[in-house]
NUROTOR-569463 format. One line per field, with one value per residue (C-alpha): residue number from 1; residue in three letters; x, y, z. Coordinates in Angstrom, 1 decimal, decimal comma, padded with zeros to 4 digits, always signed. Example, Ala and Ser with C-alpha at 12.3 -4.5 7.8 and 13.67 -1.06 7.14 Angstrom:
<recs>
pos <- (1 2)
code <- (ALA SER)
px <- (+012,3 +013,7)
py <- (-004,5 -001,1)
pz <- (+007,8 +007,1)
</recs>
This chain:
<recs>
pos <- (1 2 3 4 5 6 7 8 9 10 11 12 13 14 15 16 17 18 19 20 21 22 23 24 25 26 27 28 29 30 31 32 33 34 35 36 37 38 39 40 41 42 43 44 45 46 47 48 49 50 51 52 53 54 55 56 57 58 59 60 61 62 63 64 65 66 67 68 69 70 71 72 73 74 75 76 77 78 79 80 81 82 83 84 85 86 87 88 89 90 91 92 93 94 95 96 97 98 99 100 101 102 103 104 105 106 107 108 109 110 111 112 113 114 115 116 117 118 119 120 121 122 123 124 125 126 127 128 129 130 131 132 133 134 135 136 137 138 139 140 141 142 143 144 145 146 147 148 149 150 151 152 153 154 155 156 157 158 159 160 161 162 163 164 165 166 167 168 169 170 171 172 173 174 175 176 177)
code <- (UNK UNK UNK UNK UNK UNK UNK UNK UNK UNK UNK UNK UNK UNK UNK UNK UNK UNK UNK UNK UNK UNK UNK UNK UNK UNK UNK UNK UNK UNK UNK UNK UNK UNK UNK UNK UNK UNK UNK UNK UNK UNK UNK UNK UNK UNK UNK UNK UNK UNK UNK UNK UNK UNK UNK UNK UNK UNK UNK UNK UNK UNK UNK UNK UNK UNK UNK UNK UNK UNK UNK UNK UNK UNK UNK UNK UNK UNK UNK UNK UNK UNK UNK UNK UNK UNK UNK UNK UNK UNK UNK UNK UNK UNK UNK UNK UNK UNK UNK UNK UNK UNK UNK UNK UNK UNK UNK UNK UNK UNK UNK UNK UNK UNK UNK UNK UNK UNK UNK UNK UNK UNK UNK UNK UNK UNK UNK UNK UNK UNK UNK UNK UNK UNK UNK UNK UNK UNK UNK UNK UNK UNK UNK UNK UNK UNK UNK UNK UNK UNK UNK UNK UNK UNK UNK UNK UNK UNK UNK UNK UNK UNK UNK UNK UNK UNK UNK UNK UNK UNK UNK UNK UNK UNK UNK UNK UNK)
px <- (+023,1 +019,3 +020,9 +023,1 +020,1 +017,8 +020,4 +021,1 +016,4 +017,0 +019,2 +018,1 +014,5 +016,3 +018,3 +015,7 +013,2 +016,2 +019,2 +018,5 +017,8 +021,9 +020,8 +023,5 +021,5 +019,2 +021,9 +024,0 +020,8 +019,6 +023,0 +023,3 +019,5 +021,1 +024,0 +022,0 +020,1 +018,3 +014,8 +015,1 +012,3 +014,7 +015,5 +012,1 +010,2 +012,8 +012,5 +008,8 +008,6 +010,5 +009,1 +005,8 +007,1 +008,4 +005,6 +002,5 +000,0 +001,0 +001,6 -002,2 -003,9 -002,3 -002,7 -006,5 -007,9 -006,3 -006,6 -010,2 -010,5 -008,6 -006,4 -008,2 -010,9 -008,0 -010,6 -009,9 -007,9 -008,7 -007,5 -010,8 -009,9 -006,6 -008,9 -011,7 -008,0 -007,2 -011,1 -010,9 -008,0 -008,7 -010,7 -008,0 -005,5 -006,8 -003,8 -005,2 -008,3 -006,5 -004,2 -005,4 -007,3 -004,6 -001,8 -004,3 -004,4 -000,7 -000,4 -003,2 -001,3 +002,2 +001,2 -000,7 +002,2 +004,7 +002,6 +002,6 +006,1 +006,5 +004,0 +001,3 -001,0 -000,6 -002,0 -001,2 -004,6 -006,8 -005,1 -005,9 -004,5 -002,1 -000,4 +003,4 +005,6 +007,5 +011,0 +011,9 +014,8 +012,3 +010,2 +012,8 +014,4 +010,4 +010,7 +013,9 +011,9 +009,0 +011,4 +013,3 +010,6 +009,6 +006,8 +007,1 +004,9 +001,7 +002,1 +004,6 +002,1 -001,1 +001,1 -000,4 +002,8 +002,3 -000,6 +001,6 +002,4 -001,7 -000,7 -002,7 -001,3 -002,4 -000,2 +002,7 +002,5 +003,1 +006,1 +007,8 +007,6)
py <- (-008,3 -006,9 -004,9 -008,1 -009,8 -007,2 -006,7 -010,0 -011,0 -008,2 -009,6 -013,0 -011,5 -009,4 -012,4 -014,9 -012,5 -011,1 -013,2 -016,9 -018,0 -017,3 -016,4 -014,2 -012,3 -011,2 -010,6 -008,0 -006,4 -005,1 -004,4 -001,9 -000,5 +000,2 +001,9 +004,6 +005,5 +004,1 +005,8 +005,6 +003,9 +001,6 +000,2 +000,6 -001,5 -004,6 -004,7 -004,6 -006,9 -009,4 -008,6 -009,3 -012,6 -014,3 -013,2 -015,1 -013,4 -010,0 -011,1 -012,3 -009,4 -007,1 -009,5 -010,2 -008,1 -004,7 -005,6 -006,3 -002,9 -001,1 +002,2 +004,5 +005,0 +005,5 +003,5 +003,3 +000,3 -000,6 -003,4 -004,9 -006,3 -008,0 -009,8 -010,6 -012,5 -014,1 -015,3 -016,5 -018,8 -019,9 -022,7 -023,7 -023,2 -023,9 -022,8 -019,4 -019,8 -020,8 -017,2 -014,6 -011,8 -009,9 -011,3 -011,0 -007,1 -007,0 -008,9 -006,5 -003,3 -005,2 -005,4 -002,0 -000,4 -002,2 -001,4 +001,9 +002,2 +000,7 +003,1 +001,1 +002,8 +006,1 +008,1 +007,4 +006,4 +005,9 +004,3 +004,7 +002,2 +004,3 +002,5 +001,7 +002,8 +000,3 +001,3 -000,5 -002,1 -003,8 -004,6 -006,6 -008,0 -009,4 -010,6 -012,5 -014,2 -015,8 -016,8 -018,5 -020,1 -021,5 -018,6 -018,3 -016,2 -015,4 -017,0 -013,8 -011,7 -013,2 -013,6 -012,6 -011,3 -008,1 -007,2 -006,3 -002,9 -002,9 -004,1 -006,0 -007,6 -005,2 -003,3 -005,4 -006,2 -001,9 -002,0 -004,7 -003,1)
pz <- (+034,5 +033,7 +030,9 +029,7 +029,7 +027,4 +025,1 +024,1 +024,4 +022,0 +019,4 +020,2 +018,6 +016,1 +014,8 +015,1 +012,6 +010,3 +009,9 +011,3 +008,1 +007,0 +003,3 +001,9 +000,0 +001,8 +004,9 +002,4 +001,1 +004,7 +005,3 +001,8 +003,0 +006,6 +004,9 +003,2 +006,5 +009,2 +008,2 +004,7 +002,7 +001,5 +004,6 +006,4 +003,8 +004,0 +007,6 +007,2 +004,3 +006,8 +010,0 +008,4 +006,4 +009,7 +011,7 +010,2 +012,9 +011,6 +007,6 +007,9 +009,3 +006,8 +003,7 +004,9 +007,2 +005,9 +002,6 +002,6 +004,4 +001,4 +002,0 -000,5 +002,2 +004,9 +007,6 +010,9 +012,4 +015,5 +018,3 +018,0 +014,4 +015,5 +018,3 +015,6 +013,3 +016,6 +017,3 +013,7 +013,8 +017,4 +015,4 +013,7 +016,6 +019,7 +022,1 +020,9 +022,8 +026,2 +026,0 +028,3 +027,3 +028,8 +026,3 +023,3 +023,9 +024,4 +021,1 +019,6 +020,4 +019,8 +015,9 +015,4 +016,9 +014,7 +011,6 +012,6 +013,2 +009,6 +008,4 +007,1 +009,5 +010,6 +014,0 +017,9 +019,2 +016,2 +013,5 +009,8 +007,0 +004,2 +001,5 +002,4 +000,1 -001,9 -003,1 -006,2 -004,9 -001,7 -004,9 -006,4 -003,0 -002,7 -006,4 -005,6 -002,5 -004,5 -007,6 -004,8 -003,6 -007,1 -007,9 -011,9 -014,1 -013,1 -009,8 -008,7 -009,8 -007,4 -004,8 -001,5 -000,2 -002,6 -000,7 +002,2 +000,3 -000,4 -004,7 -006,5 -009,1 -011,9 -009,3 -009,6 -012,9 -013,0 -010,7 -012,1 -015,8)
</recs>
């Protein structure tokens, strides 16, 4: 019964952040990524790209916090600067401020750990920030997100969401030429 159980939390979280949104599209793209190899960039960077789009905790702290850090510098990223995201939008969010300090940590590690795992940051205990790679075909999957959501023109190119592969959009104006 416990294994019945964690198998099915499991794809209740994997279907709730990958396919609960029944988009076709997006559905047979992960599916042609997973087909060339679990561990290829390919795949790797759409399961980031959507881990980090239906996780707004995790989509912020990259876009804002890791971005203002930079990656040239490769600085150290530590659990401190999740807490110091989760201080921040405790104002705007007060639940955040009744959590324990106990589940904020958990949380902390939770998203260094996936980040590392997606290889935005690199290193077991101290983390440093490295630019994710961005296979074209993730670039257009991304470019195919914002259109759908009515980005046009220069608007796809200042998206935040770029910044989740650490682009700018002199960046992506590059990668989409």
């Amino acid at each position: 019964q416990r294994g019945r159980a964690s198998r099915e939390r499991v794809w209740a979280s994997l279907y709730q952040r990958y396919f609960v949104h029944g988009v076709a599209w997006v559905v047979a793209a992960l599916s042609d990524a997973f087909a060339k190899g679990q561990q290829t960039p390919e795949f790797v960077s759409l399961l980031y790209l959507h881990y980090a789009i239906r996780d707004r905790l995790t989509f912020d702290f990259v876009t804002q916090v890791l971005w203002d850090k930079g990656y040239a510098s490769r600085p150290v990223i530590q659990r401190t600067d999740v807490l110091d995201l989760l201080d921040q939008a405790a104002t705007e969010q007060p639940q955040i401020s009744r959590w324990t300090e106990i589940s904020r940590r958990k949380l902390a590690n939770s998203i260094l750990t996936a980040l590392r795992d997606f290889g935005v940051l690199q290193g077991i205990r101290n983390k440093v920030l490295v630019r994710p790679f961005l296979p074209l075909e993730t670039a257009e999957h991304l470019l195919r997100i914002l259109i759908a959501e009515g980005r046009r023109g220069r608007q796809v190119l200042d998206d935040t969401t770029w910044r989740l592969f650490m682009l700018s959009p002199e960046d992506v104006a590059g990668v989409l030429a």
